[in-house]
C-alpha positions in Angstrom: 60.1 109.5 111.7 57.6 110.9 109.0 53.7 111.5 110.1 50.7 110.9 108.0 47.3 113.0 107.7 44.1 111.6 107.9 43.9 111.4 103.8 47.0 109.1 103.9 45.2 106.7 106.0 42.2 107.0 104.4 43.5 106.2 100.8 45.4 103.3 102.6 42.1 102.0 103.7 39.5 102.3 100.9 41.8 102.6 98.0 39.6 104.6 96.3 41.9 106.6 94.1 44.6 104.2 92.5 47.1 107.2 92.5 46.8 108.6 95.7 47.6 104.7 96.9 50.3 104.2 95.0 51.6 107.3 96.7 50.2 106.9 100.1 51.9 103.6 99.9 55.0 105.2 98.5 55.1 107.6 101.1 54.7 105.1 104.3 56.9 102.9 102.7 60.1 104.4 104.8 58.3 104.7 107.9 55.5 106.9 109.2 53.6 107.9 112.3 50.1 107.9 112.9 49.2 110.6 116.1 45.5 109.7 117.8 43.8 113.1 116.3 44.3 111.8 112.4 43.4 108.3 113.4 39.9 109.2 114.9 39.6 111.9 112.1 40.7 108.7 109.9 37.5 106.7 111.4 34.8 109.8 111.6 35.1 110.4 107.5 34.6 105.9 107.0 31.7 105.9 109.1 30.3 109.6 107.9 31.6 109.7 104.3 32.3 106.0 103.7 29.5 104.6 105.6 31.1 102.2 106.9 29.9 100.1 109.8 31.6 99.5 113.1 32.6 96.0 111.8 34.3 97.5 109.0 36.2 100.2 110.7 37.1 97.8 113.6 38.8 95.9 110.8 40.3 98.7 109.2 42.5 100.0 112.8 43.4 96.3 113.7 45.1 96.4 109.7 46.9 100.3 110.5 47.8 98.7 114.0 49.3 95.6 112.1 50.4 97.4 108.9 54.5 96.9 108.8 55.5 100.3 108.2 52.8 102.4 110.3 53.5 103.3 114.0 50.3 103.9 115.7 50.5 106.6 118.6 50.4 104.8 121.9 49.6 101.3 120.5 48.7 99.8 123.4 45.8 102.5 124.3 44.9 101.9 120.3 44.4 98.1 120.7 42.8 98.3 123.9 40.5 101.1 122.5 40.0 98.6 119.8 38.5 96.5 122.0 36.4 98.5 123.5 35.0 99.4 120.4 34.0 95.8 119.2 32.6 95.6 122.0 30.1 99.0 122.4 30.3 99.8 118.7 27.6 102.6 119.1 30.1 104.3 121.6 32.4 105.4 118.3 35.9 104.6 117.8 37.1 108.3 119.1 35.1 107.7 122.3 36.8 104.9 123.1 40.2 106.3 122.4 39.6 109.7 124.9 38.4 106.6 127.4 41.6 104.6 127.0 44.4 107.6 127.0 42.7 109.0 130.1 42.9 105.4 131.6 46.4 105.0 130.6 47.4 108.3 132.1 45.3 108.0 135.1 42.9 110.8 134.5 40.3 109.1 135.7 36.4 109.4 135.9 36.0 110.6 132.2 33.4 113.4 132.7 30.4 113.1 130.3 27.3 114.5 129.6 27.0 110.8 126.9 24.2 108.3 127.7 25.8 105.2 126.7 29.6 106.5 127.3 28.4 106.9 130.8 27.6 103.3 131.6 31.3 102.6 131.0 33.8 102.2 133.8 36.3 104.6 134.7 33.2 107.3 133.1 31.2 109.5 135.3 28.0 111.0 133.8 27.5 114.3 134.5 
C-alpha cells in the first residue's frame, strides 16, 4: 500500500489549494497509509499554521479515521487517542497518541516532565 505525507493530509483537510486536492484526492484514491509521525505532524501545522481549535482538529482525525480510502496506522490507538483528546484538548493531539501506543504496547508509566500530561493515568511526572 501507498503512504501519504503530512501535506497530503493536510490538503485533504483544509482544501486550501484546489489542485493539490484534486491530486491529493487522486492520489489516495487507490489506497494509502497514514503512519502516526505524519498524522501528528498533520495536527501540529492545523493548530500552529491553521489555527485551528481542538474542536476542529478532533473533527478533522475522526474524518481521516473514517475516510474510505485512508488506513490510519494502528486505528484503534488513533480512536482511542481521539478520545482522549476531546476529552483534555489542552493535552494536544500528539500527546495523546505517545499516551495511547505506549498503553497499547504496555510501556507503561509514560515518563514526563508535562504538568497536565502528568495528571493522566498510566503517566508518571517526573
Amino acid at each position: 500500500m501507498r503512504a501519504v505525507d503530512t501535506n497530503v493530509l493536510v490538503r485533504l483537510v483544509t482544501r486550501d489549494d484546489a489542485r493539490q486536492v484534486r491530486a491529493a484526492e487522486a492520489f489516495v484514491e487507490r489506497g494509502a497509509w497514514v503512519p502516526h509521525l505524519v498524522l501528528a505532524e498533520a495536527t501540529w501545522v492545523l493548530a500552529s499554521v491553521y489555527e485551528r481549535k481542538p474542536a476542529a482538529i478532533a473533527k478533522a482525525i475522526e474524518m481521516l479515521l473514517n475516510h474510505q480510502h485512508l488506513t490510519l496506522q494502528d486505528q484503534d490507538a488513533v480512536a482511542a487517542a481521539l478520545e482522549d483528546f476531546r476529552k483534555r484538548p489542552a493535552l494536544g493531539f500528539s500527546d495523546c497518541l505517545v499516551l495511547e501506543v505506549a498503553r497499547k504496547a504496555g510501556h507503561l508509566p509514560l515518563g514526563t516532565f508535562d504538568r497536565d500530561l502528568g495528571r493522566v493515568e498510566g503517566v508518571e511526572r517526573l
